[in-house]
PyMOL Python script that loads the backbone (N, CA, C, O; Angstrom):
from pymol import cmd

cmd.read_pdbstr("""\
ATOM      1  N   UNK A   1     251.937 -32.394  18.618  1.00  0.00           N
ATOM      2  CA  UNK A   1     253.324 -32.107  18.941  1.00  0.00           C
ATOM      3  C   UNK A   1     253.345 -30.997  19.978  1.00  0.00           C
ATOM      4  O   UNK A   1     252.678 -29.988  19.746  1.00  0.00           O
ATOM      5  N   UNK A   2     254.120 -31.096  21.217  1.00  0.00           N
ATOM      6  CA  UNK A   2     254.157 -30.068  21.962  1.00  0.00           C
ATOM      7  C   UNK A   2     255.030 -29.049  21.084  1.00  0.00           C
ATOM      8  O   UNK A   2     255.693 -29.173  20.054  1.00  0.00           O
ATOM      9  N   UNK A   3     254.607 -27.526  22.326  1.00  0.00           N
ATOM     10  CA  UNK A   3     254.964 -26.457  21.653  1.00  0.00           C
ATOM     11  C   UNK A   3     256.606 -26.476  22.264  1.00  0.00           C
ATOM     12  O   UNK A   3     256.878 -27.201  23.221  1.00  0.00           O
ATOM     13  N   UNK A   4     257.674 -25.590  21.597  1.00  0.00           N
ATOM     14  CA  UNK A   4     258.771 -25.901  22.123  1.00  0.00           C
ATOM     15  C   UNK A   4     258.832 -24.504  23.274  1.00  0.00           C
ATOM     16  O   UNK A   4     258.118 -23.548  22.970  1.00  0.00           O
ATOM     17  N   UNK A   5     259.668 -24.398  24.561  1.00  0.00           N
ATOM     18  CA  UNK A   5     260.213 -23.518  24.573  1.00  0.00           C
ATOM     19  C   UNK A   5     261.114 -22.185  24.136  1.00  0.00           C
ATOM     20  O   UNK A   5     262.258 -22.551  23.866  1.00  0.00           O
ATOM     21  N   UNK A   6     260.965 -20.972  24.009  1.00  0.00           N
ATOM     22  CA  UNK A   6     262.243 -20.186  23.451  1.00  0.00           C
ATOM     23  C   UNK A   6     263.405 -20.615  23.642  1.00  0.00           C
ATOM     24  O   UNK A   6     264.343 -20.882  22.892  1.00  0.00           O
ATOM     25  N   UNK A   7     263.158 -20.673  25.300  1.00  0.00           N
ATOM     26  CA  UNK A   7     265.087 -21.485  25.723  1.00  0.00           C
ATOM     27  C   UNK A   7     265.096 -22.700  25.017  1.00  0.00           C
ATOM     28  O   UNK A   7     266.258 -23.068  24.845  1.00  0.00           O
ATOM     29  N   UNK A   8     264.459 -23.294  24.649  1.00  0.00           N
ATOM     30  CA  UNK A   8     264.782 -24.732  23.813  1.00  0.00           C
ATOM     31  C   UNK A   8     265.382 -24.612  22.533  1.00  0.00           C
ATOM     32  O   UNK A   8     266.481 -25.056  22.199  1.00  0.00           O
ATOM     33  N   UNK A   9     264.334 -23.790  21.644  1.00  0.00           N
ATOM     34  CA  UNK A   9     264.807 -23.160  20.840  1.00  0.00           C
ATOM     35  C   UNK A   9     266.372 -22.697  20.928  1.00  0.00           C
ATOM     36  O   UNK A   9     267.262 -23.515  20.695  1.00  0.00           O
ATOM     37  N   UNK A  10     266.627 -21.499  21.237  1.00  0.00           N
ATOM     38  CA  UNK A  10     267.592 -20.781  21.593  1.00  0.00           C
ATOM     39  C   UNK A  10     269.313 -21.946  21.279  1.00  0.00           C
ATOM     40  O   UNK A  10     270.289 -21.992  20.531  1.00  0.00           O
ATOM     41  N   UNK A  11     268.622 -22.772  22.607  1.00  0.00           N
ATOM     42  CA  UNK A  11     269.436 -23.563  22.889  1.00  0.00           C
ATOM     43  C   UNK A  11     270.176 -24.465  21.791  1.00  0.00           C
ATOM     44  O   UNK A  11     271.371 -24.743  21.690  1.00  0.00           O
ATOM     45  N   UNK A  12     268.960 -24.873  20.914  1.00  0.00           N
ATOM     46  CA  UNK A  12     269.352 -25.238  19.581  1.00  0.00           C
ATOM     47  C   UNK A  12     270.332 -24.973  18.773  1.00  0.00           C
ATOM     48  O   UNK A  12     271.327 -25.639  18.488  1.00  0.00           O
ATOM     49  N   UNK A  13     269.855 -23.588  18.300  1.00  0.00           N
ATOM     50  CA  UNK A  13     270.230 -23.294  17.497  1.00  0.00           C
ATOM     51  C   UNK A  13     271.881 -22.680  17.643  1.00  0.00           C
ATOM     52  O   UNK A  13     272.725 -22.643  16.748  1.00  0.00           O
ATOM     53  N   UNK A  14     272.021 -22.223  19.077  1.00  0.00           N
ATOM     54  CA  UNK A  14     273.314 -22.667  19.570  1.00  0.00           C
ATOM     55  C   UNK A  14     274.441 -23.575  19.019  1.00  0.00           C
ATOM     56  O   UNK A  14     275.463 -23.174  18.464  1.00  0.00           O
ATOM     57  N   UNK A  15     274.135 -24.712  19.232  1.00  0.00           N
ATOM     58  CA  UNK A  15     274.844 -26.534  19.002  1.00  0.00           C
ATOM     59  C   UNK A  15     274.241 -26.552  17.782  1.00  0.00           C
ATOM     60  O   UNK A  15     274.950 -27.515  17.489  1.00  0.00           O
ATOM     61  N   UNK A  16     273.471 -26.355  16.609  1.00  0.00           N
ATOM     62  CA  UNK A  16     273.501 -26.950  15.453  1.00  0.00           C
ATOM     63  C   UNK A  16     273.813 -25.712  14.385  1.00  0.00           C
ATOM     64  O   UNK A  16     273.323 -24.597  14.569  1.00  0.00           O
ATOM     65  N   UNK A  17     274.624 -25.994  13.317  1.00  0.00           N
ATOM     66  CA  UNK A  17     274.522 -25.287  12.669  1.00  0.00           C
ATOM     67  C   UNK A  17     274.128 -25.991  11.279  1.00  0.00           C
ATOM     68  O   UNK A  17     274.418 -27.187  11.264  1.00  0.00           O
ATOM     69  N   UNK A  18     273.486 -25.467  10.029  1.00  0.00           N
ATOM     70  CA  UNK A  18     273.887 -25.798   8.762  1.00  0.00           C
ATOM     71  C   UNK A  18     275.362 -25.921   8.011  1.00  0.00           C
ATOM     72  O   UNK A  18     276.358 -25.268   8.326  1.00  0.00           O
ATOM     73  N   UNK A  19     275.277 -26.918   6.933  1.00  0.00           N
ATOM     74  CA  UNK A  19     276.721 -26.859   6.520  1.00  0.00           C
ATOM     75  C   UNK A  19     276.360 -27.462   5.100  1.00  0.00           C
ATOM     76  O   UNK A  19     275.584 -28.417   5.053  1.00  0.00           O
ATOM     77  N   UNK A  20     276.813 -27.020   4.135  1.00  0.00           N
ATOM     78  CA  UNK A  20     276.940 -27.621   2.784  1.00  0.00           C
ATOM     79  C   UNK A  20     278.360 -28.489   2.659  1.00  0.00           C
ATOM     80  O   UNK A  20     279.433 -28.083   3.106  1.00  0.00           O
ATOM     81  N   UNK A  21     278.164 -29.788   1.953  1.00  0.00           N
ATOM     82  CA  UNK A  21     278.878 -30.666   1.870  1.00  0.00           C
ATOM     83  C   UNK A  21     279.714 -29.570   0.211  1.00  0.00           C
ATOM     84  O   UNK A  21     279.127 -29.171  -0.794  1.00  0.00           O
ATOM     85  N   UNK A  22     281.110 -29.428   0.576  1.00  0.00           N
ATOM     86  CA  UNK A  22     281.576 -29.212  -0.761  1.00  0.00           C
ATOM     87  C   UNK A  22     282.548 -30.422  -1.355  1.00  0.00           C
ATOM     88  O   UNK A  22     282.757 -30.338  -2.565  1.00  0.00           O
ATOM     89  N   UNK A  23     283.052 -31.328  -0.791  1.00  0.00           N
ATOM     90  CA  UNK A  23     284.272 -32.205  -1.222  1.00  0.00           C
ATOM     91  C   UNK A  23     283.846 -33.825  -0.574  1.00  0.00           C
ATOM     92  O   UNK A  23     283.832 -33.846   0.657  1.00  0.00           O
ATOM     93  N   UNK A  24     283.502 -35.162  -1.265  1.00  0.00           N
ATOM     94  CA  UNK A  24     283.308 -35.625  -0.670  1.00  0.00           C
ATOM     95  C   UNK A  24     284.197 -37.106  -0.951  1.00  0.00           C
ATOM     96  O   UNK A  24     283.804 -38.272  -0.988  1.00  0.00           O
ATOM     97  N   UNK A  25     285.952 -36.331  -1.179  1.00  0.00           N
ATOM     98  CA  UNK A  25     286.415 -37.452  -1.782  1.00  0.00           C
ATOM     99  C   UNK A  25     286.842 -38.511  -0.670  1.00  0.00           C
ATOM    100  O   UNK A  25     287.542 -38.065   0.239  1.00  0.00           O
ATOM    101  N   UNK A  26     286.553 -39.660  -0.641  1.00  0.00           N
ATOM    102  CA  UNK A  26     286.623 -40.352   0.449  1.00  0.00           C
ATOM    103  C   UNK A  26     285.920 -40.506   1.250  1.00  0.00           C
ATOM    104  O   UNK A  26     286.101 -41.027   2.350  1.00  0.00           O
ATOM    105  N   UNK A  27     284.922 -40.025   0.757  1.00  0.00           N
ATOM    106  CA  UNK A  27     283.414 -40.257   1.430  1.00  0.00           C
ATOM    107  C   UNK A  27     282.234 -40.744   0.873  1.00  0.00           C
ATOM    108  O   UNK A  27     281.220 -40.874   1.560  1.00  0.00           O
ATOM    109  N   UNK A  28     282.282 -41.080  -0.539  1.00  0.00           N
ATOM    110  CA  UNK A  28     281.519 -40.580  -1.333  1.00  0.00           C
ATOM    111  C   UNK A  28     280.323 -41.482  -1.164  1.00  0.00           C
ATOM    112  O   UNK A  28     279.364 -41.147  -1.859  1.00  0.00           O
ATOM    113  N   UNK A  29     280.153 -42.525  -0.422  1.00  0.00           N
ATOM    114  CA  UNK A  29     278.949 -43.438   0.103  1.00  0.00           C
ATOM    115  C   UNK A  29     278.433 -42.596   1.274  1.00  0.00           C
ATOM    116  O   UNK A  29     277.579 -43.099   2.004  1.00  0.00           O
ATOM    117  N   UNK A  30     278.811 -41.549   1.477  1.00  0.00           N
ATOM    118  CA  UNK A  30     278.547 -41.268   3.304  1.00  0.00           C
ATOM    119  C   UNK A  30     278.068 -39.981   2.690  1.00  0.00           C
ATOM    120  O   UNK A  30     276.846 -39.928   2.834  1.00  0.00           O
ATOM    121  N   UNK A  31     278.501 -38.995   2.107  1.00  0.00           N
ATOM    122  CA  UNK A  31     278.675 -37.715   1.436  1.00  0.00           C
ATOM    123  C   UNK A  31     278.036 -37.507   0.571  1.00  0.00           C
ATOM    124  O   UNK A  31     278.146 -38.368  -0.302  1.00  0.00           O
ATOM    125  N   UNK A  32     277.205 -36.548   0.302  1.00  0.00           N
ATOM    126  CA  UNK A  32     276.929 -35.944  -1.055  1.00  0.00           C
ATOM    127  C   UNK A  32     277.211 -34.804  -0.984  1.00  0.00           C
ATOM    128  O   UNK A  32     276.719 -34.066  -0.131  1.00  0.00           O
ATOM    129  N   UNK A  33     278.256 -34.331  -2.062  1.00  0.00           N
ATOM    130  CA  UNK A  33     278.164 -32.879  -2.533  1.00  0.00           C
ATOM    131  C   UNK A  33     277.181 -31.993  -2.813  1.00  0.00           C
ATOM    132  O   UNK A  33     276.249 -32.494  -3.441  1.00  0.00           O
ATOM    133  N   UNK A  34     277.023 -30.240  -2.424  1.00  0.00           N
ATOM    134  CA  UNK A  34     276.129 -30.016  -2.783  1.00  0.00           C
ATOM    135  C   UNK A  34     274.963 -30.221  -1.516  1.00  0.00           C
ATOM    136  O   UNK A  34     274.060 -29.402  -1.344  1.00  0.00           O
ATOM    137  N   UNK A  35     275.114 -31.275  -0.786  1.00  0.00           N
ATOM    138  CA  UNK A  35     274.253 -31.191   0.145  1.00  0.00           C
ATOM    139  C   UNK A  35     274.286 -30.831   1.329  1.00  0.00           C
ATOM    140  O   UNK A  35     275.376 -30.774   1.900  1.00  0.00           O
ATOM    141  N   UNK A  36     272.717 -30.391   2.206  1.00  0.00           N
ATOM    142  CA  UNK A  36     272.939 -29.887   3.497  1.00  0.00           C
ATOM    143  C   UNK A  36     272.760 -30.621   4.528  1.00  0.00           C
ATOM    144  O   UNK A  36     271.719 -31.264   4.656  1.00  0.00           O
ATOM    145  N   UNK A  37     273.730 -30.649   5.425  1.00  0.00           N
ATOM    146  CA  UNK A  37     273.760 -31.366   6.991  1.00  0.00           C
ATOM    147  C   UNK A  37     273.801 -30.489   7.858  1.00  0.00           C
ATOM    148  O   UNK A  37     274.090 -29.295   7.781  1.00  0.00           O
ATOM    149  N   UNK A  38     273.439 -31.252   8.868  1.00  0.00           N
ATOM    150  CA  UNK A  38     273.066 -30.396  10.108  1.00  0.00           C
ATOM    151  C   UNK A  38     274.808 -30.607  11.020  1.00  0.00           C
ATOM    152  O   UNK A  38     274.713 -31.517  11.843  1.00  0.00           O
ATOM    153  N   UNK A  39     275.743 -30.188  11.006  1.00  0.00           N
ATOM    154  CA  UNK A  39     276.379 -29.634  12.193  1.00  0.00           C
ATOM    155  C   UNK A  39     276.359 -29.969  13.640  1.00  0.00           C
ATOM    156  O   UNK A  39     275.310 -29.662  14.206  1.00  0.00           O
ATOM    157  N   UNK A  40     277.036 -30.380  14.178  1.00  0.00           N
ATOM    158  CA  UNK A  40     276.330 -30.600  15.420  1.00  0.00           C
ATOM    159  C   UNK A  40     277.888 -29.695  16.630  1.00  0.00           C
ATOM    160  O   UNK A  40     279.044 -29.616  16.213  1.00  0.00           O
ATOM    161  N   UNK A  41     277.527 -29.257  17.785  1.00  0.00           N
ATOM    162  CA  UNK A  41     278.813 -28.519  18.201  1.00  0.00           C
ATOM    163  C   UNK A  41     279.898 -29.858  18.829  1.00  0.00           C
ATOM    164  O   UNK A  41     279.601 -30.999  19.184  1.00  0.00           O
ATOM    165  N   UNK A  42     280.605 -29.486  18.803  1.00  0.00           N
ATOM    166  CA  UNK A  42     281.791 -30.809  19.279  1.00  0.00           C
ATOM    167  C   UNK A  42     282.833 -30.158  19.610  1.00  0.00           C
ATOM    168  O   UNK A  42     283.723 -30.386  18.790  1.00  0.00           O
ATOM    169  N   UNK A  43     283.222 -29.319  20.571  1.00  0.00           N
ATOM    170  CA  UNK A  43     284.681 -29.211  20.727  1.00  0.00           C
ATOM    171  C   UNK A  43     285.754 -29.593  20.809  1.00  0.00           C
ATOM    172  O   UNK A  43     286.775 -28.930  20.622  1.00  0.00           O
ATOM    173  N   UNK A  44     285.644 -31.160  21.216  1.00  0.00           N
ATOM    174  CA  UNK A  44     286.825 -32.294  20.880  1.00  0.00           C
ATOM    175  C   UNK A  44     286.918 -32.104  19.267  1.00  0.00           C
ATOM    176  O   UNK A  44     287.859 -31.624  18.636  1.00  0.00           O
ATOM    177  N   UNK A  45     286.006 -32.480  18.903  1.00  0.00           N
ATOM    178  CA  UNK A  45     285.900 -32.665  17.340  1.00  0.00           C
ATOM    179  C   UNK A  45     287.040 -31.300  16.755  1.00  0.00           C
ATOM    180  O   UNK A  45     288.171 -31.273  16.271  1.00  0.00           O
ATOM    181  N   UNK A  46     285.934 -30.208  17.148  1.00  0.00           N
ATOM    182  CA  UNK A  46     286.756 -28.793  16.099  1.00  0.00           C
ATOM    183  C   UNK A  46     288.370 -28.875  16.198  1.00  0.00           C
ATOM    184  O   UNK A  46     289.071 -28.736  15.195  1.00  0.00           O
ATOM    185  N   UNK A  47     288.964 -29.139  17.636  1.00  0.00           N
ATOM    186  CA  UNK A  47     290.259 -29.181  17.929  1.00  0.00           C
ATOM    187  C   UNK A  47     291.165 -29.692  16.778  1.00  0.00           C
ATOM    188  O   UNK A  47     292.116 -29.093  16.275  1.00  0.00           O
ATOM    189  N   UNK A  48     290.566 -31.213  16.386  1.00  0.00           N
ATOM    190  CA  UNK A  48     291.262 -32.110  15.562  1.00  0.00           C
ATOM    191  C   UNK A  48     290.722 -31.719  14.277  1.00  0.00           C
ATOM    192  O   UNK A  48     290.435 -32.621  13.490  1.00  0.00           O
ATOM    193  N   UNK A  49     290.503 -30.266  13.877  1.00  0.00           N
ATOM    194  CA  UNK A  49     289.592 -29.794  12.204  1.00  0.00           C
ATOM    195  C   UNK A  49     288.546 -30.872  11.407  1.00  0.00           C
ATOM    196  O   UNK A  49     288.413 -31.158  10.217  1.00  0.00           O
ATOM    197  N   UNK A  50     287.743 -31.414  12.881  1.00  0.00           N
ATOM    198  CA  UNK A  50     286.340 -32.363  12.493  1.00  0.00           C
ATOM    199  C   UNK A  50     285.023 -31.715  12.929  1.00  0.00           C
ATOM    200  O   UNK A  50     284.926 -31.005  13.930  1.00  0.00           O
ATOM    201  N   UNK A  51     284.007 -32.017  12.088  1.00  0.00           N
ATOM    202  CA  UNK A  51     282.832 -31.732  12.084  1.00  0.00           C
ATOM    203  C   UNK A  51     281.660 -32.721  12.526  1.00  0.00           C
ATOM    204  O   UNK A  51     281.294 -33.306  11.506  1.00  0.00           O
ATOM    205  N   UNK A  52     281.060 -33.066  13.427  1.00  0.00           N
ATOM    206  CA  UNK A  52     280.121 -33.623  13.635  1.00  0.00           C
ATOM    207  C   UNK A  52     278.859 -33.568  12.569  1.00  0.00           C
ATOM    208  O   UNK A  52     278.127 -32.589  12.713  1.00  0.00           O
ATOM    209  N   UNK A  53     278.595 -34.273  11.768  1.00  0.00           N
ATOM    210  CA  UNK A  53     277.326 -34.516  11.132  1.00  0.00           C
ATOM    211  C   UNK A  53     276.440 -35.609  11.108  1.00  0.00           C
ATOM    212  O   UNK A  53     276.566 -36.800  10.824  1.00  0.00           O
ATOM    213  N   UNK A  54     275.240 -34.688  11.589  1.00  0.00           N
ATOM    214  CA  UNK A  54     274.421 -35.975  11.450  1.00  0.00           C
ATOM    215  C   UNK A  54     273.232 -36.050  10.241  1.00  0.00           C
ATOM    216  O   UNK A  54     272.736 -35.073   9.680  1.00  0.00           O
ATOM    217  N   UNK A  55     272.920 -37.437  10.001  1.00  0.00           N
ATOM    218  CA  UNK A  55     272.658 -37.666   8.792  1.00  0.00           C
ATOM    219  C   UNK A  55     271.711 -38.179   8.825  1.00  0.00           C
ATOM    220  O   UNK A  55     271.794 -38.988   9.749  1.00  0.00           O
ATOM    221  N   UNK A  56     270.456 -38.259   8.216  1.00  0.00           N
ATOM    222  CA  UNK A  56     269.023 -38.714   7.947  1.00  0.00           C
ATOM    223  C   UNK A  56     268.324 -39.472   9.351  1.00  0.00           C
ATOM    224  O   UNK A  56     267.337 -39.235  10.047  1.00  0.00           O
ATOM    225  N   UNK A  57     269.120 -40.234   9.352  1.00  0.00           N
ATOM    226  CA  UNK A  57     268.893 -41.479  10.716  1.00  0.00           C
ATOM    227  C   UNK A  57     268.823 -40.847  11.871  1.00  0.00           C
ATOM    228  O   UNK A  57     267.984 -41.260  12.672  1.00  0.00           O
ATOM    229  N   UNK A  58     269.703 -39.661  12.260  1.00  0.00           N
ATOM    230  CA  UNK A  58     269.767 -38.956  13.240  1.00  0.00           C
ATOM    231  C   UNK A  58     271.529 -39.313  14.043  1.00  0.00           C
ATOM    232  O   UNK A  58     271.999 -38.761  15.038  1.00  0.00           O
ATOM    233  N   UNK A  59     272.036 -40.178  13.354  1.00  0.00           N
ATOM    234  CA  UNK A  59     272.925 -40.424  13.820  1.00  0.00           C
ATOM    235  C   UNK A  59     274.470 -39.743  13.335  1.00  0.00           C
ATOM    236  O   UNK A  59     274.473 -39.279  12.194  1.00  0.00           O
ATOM    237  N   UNK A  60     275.227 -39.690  13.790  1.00  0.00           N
ATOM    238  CA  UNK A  60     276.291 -38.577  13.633  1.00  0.00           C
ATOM    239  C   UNK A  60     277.637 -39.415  13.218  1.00  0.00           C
ATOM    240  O   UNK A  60     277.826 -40.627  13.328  1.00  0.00           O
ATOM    241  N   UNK A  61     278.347 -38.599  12.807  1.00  0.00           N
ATOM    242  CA  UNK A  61     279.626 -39.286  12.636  1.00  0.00           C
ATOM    243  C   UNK A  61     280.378 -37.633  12.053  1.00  0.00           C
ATOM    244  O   UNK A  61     279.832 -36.555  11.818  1.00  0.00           O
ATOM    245  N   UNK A  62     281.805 -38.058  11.976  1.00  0.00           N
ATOM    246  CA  UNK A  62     282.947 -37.261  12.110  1.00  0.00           C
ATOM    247  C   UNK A  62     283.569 -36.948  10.575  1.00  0.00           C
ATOM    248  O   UNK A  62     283.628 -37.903   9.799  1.00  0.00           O
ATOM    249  N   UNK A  63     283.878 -36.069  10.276  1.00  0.00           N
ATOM    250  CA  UNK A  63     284.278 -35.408   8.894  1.00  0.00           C
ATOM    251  C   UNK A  63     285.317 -34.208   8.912  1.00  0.00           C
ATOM    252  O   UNK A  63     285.227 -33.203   9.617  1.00  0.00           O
ATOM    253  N   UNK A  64     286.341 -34.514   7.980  1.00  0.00           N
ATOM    254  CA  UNK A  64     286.958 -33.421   7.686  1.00  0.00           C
ATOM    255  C   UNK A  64     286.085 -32.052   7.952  1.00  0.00           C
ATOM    256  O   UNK A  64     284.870 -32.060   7.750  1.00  0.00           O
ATOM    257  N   UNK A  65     286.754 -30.903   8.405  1.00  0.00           N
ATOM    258  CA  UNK A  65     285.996 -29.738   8.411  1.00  0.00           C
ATOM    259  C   UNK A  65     286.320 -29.268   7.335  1.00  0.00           C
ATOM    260  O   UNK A  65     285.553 -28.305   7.307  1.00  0.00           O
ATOM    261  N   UNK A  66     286.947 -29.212   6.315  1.00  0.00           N
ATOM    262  CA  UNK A  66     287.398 -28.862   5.331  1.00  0.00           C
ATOM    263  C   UNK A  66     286.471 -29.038   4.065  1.00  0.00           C
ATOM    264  O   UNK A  66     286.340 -28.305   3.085  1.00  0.00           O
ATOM    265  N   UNK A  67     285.873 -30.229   4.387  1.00  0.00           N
ATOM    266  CA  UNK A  67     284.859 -30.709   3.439  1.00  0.00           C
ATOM    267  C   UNK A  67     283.125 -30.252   3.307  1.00  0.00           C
ATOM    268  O   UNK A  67     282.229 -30.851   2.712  1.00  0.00           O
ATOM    269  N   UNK A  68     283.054 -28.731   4.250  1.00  0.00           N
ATOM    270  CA  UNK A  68     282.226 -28.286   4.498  1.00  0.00           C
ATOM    271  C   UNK A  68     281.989 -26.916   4.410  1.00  0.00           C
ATOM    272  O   UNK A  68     283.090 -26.366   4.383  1.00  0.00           O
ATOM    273  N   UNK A  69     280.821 -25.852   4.334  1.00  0.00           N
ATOM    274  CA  UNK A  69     280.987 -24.789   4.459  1.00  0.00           C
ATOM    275  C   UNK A  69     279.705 -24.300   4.927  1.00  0.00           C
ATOM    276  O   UNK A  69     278.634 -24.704   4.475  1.00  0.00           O
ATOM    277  N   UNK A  70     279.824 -23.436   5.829  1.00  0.00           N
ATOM    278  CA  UNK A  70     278.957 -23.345   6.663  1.00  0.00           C
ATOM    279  C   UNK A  70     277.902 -22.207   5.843  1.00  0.00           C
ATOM    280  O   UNK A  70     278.252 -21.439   4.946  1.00  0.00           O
ATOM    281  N   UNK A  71     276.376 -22.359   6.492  1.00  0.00           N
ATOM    282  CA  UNK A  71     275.343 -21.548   5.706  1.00  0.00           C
ATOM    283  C   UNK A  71     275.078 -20.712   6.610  1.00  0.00           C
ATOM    284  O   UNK A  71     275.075 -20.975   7.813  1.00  0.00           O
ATOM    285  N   UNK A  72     274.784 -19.420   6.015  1.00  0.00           N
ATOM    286  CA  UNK A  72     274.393 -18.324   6.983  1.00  0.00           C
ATOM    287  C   UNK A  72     272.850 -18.748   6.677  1.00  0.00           C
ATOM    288  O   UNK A  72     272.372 -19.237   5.653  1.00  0.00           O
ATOM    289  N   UNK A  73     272.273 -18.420   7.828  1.00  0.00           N
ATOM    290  CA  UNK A  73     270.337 -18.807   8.042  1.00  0.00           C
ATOM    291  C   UNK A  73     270.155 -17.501   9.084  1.00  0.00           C
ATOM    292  O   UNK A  73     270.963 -17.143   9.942  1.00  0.00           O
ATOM    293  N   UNK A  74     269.095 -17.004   8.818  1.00  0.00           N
ATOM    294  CA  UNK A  74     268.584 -16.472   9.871  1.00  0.00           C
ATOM    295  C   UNK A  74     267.863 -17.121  10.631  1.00  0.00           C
ATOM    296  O   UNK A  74     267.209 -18.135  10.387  1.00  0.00           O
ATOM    297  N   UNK A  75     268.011 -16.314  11.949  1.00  0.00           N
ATOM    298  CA  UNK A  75     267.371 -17.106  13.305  1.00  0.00           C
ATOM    299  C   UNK A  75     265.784 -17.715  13.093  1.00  0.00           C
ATOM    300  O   UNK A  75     265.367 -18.860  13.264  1.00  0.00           O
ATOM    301  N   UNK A  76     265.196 -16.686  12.727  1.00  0.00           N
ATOM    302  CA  UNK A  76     263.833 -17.011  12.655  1.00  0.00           C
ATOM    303  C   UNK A  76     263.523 -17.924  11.587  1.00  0.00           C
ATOM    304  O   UNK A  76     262.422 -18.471  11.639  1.00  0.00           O
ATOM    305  N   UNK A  77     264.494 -18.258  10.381  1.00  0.00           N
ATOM    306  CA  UNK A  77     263.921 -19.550   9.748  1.00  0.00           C
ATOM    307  C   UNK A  77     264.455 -20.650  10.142  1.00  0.00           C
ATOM    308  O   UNK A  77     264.255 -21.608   9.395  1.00  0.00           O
ATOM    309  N   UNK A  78     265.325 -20.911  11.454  1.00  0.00           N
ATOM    310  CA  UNK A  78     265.601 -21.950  12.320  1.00  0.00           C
ATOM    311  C   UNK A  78     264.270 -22.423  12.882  1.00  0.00           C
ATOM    312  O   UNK A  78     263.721 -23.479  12.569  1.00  0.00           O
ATOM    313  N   UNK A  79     263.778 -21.457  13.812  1.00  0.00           N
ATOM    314  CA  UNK A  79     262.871 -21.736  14.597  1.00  0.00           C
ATOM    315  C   UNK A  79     261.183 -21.716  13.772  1.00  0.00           C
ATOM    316  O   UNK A  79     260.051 -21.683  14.253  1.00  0.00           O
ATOM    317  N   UNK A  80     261.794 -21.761  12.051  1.00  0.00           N
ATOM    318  CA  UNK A  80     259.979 -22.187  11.739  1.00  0.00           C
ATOM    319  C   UNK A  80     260.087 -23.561  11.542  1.00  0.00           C
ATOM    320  O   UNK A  80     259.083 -24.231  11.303  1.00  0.00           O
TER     321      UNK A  80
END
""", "prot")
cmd.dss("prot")
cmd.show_as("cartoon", "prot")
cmd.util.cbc("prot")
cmd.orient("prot")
């Protein structure tokens, strides 16, 4: 595996954040409570109180922001 850049890094961790799933009514095939997704940045999205998540596959889709809560991480256990 190549090594990454800092700016790559950096850049990352920018656009993704962690998020714990808290509510997943109306979701509940797509959703698990309790669990962590990766965030992705979307400013269209935030406008309309949606969250970009993407999910195992790598593929993303749109969610109440409400149904989420974000995890504080420190930087450096991003980048291990």
């Amino acid at each position: 595996m190549a090594a990454r850049s800092t700016r790559e890094t950096m850049a990352e961790t920018h656009t993704k954040q962690l998020v714990v799933c808290i509510d997943n009514e109306g979701y509940a095939v797509s959703l698990e409570k309790r669990k962590i997704y990766i965030a992705l940045r979307d400013a269209a999205a935030a406008k309309q109180r949606l969250l970009r998540i993407a999910d195992e596959s790598g593929e993303d889709y749109l969610y109440p922001k409400k149904s989420f809560r974000p995890l504080a991480v420190k930087r450096a256990a991003l980048a291990a």
